[in-house]
C-alpha positions in Angstrom: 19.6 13.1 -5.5 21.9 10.1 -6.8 24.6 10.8 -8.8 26.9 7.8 -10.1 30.2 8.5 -11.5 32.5 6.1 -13.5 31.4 3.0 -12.3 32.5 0.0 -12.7 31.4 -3.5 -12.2 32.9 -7.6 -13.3 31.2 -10.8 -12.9 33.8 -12.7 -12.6 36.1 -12.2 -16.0 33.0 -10.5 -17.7 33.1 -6.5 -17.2 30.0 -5.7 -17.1 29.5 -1.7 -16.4 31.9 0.5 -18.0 32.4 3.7 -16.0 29.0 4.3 -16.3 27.7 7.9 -15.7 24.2 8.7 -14.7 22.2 11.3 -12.5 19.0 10.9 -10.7 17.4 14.8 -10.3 15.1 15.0 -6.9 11.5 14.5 -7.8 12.0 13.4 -11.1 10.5 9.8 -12.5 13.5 8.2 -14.6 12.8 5.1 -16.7 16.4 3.5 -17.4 15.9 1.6 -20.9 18.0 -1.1 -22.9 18.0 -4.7 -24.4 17.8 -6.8 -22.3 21.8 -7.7 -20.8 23.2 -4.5 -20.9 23.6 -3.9 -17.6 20.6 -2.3 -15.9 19.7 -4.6 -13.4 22.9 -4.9 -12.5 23.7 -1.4 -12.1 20.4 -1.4 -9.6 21.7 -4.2 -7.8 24.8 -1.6 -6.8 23.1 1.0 -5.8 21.4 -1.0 -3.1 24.7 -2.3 -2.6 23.8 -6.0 -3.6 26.6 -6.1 -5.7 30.3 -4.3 -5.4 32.0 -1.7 -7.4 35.4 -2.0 -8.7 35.6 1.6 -9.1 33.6 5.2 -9.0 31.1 6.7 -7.0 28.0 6.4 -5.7 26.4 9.3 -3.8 22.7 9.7 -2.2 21.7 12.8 -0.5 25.4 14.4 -0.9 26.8 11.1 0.9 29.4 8.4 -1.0 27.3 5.2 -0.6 29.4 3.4 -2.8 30.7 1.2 0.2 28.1 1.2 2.5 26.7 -2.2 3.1 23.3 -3.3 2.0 21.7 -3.5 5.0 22.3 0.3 5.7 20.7 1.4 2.4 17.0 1.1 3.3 17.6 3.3 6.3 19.0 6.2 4.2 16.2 6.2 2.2 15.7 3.8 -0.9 13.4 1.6 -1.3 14.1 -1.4 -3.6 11.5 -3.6 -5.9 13.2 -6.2 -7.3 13.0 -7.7 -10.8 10.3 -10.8 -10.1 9.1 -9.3 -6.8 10.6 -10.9 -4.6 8.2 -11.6 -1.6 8.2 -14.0 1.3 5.7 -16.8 -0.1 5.5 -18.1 3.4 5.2 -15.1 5.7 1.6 -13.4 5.7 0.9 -9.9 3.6 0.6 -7.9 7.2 4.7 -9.9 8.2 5.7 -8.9 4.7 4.9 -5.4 5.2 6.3 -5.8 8.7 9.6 -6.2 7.5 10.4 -3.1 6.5 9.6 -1.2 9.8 13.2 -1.3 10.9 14.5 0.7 8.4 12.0 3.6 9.3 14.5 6.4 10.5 11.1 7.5 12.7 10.8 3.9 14.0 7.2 3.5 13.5 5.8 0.1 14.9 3.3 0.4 12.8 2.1 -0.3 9.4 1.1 3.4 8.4 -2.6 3.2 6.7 -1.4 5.2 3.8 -0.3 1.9 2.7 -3.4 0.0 2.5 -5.4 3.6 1.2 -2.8 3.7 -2.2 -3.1 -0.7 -2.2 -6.6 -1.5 -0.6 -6.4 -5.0 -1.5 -3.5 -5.6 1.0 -5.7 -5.0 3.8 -8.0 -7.2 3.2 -5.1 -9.9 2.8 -3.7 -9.3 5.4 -3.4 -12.7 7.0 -3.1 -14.5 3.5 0.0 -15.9 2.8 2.0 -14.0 0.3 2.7 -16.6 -2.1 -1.4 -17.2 -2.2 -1.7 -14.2 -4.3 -1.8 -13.8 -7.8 1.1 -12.0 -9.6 -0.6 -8.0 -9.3 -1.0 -8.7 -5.8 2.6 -9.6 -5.1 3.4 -6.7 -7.1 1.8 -4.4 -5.3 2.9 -5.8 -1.8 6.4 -6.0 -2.9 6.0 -2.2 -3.8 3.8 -1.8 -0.2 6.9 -3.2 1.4 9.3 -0.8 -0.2 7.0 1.9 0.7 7.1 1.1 4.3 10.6 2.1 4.9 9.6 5.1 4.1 11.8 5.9 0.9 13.0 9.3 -0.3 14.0 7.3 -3.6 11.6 4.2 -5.2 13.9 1.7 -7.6 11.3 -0.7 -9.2 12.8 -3.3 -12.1 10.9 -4.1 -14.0 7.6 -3.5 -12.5 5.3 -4.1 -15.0 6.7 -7.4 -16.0 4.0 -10.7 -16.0 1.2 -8.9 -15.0 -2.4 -8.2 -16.4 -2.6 -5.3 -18.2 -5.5 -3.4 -15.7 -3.0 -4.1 -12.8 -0.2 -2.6 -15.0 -2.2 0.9 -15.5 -3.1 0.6 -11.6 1.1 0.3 -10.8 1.4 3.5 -12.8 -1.4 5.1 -11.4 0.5 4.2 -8.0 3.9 5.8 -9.6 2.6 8.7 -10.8 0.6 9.3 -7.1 3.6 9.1 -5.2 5.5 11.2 -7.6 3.0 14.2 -8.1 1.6 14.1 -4.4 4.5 13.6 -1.9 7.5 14.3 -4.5 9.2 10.8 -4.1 11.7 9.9 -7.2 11.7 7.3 -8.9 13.8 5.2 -10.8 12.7 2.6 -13.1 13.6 -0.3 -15.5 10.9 -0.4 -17.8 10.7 -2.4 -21.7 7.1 -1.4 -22.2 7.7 2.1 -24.2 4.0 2.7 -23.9 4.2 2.4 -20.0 7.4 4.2 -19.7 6.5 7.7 -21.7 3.4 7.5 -19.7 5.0 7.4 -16.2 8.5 8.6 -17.1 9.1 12.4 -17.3 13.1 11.7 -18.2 15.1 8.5 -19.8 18.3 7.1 -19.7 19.7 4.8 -21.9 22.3 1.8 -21.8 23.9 -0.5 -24.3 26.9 -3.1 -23.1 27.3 -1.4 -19.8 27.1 2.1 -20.5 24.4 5.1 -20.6 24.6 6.2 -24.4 21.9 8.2 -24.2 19.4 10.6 -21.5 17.4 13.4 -21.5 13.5 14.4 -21.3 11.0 11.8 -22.4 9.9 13.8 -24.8 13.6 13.7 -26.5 13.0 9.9 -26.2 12.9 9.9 -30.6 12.6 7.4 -33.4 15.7 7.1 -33.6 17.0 6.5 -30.7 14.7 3.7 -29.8 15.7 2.3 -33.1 18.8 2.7 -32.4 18.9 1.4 -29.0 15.5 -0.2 -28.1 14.0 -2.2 -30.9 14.8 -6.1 -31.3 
């Protein structure tokens, strides 16, 4: 489903990915792992197009997206939760939610209900301002919102990150849902190794701006976490 080939990526001076390779299989939930600076968020921040690419290529669904502006990504089909969430604090849950309507290829008007039946909560907010609700909430209405475009392909950084931990076992509930019952893919950064081989049925691994390492979770070994993921 997304397939990146030997990208490349500066801030500034700084190179930062290193003609990374990595491949996203339809249907499959992908946990990308790493310390933290090596690059992931970064490398999710291209693929919605949020940041350029020196070089390589990007493709979605058989197309090179790799120069398609931002704005256009949603509307081919991925949905983007950002590291921190990322809501309106000022808009309402329901305006929130609203936003991503436009990128609907069917053009719905409409907040579809299967929204508020996988994140009841929302609907009751609905007229609370976003930045009136506590960190799982936002979580789960920045996912809502994602989930309104109607995504083929979920990216979620760092989803689990400041919450309480019986919201953090509802998100993966969520994950898992979408994943087993309408075959969305996911992909994922993830530092709670727990929470990832729980969700995650494959893994991919960076270290200063390249994947080292990917495969099955269950290949996910000692050693390589060691190796790789341990501070």
């Amino acid at each position: 489903m997304l397939n990146i080939n030997a990208i490349n990526q500066f801030y500034g001076e700084s190179h930062i990915l290193w003609d990374l390779d990595m491949g996203i299989t339809e249907g499959s939930v992908t946990c990308l792992m790493g310390r933290n600076g090596v690059g992931k968020t970064t490398l999710l921040k291209c693929v919605m197009g949020l940041l350029p690419v020196v070089s390589g290529r990007m493709e979605f669904a058989g197309q090179d997206i790799a120069r398609i502006p931002a704005e256009r990504r949603a509307s081919l089909g991925i949905g983007y939760v950002p590291q921190g969430r990322e809501i309106f604090p000022l808009l309402t849950v329901e305006e929130n939610l609203r936003i991503g309507l436009p990128a609907r290829a069917d053009k719905a008007r409409e907040i579809p209900e299967a929204i508020f039946e996988i994140f009841p909560v929302l609907k009751s907010m609905l007229r609370r301002r976003g930045g009136d609700l506590s960190g799982g909430q936002q979580q789960q209405l920045a996912i809502g919102r994602a989930l309104v475009t109607d995504p083929k392909l979920l990216i979620l950084d760092e989803p689990t990150e400041g919450i309480q931990p019986n919201i953090v076992h509802e998100i993966g509930d969520v994950i898992l849902r979408l994943n087993r019952e309408i075959g969305l893919t996911v992909l994922l950064v993830e530092q709670k190794l727990p929470f990832a081989r729980r969700i995650a049925d494959r893994f991919c691994i960076m270290e200063k701006g390249r994947a080292v390492a990917a495969g099955a979770m269950p290949e996910l070994g000692e050693d390589l976490v060691q190796r790789y993921l341990s501070v």
